[in-house]
N, C-alpha and C positions, 0 to 999 in steps of 0.2 A: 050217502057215502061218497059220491061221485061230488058234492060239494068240499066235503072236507079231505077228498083226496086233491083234490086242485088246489083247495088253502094250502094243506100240506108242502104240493108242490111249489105253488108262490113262496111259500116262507121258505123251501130251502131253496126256491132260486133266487130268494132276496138275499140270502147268508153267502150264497156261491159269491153273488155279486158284489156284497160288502167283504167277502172273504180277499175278492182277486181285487176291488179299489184299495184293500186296506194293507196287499201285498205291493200294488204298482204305487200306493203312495210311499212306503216303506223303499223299494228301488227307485223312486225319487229323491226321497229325501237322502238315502244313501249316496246318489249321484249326485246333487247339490253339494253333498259337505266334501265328499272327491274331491268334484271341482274346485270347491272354495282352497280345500288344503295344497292340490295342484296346483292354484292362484297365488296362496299364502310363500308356495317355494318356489315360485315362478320371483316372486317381487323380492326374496326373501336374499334371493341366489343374484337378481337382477343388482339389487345395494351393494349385495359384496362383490359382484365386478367392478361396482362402479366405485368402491369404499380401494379396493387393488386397485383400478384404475388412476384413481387421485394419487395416492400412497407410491406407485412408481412415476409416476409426475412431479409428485412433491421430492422424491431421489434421485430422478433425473436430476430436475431443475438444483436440488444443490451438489448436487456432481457438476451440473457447471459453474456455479458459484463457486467451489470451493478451484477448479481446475482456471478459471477466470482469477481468483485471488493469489493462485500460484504463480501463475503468470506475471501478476500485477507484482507480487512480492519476488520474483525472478529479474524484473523490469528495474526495480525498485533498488534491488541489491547491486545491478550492473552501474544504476548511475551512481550511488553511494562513492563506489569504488571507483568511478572514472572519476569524480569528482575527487574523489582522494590521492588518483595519481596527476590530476592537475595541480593541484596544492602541493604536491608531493615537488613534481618537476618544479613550478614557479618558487617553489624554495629554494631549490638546489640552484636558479636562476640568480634570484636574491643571494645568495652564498657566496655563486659564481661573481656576480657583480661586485660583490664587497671585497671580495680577494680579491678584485683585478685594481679595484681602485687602493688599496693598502699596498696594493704592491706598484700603483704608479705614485704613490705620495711619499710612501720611503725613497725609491728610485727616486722624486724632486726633493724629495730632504736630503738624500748623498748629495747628490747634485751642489744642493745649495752649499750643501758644510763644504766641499771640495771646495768652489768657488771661493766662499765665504774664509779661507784659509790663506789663498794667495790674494784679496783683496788686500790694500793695505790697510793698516789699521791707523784712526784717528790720535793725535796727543791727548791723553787726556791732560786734563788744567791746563791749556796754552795759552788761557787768556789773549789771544789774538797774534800770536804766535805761531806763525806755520813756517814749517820745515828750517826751525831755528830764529825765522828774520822775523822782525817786527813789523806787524800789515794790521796798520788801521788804528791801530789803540795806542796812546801816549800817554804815560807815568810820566810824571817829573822825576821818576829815579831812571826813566830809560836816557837820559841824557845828561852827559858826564861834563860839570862845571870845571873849568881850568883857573 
């Protein structure tokens, strides 16, 4: 009896044994898959900072694109328009100039008509005839046979 009490007692200190391996493997493997899923939202959470992290980089970056293009098209607009009031002025310069010369070439056309008034005026048909006498040209009707 003292044999198969001792059998007894090995088999249930083998069961005890396999009982608490087959608990601490069970809290093992439950602490494994923890970990793993604590890893899984460690890396999970780690992308999406760094997925937000890009995405306000890539917003940044074109907030200054677009504030750099406003700039550029601010830039852009001012010379348009200086340009347009040079053309603007160099017209009214051309204008200025054409009116000052129309009004000095009438002023030399009065001018001239005034003059050209008391100038005397030529015979016409005098055939060599000035101021009545005969200069330089001879008819045989200009000389009277007796």
């Amino acid at each position: 009896m003292n044999i198969q009490l001792e059998k007894m007692k090995q088999k249930q200190e083998c069961e005890r044994r396999k009982r608490i391996a087959e608990e601490k493997h069970k809290e093992w493997v439950q602490k494994k898959r923890e970990e793993e899923r604590r890893e899984r939202e460690r890396k999970l959470s780690k992308e999406m900072a760094e997925k937000a992290t890009k995405e306000l980089e890539k917003m940044q970056l074109q907030e200054k694109a677009e504030v750099k293009y406003k700039e550029w098209l601010k830039k852009k607009r001012a010379e348009e328009a200086e340009k347009k009031k040079k053309e603007k002025e160099k017209e009214k310069e051309r204008e200025a100039e054409l009116q000052e010369k129309k009004a000095r070439s009438e002023k030399i056309f009065k001018e001239w008509l005034h003059n050209a008034r008391n100038k005397p005026r030529p015979v016409l048909n005098g055939y060599g005839f000035q101021h009545g006498k005969c200069a330089g040209l001879y008819f045989y009707y200009t000389y009277i046979v007796t």
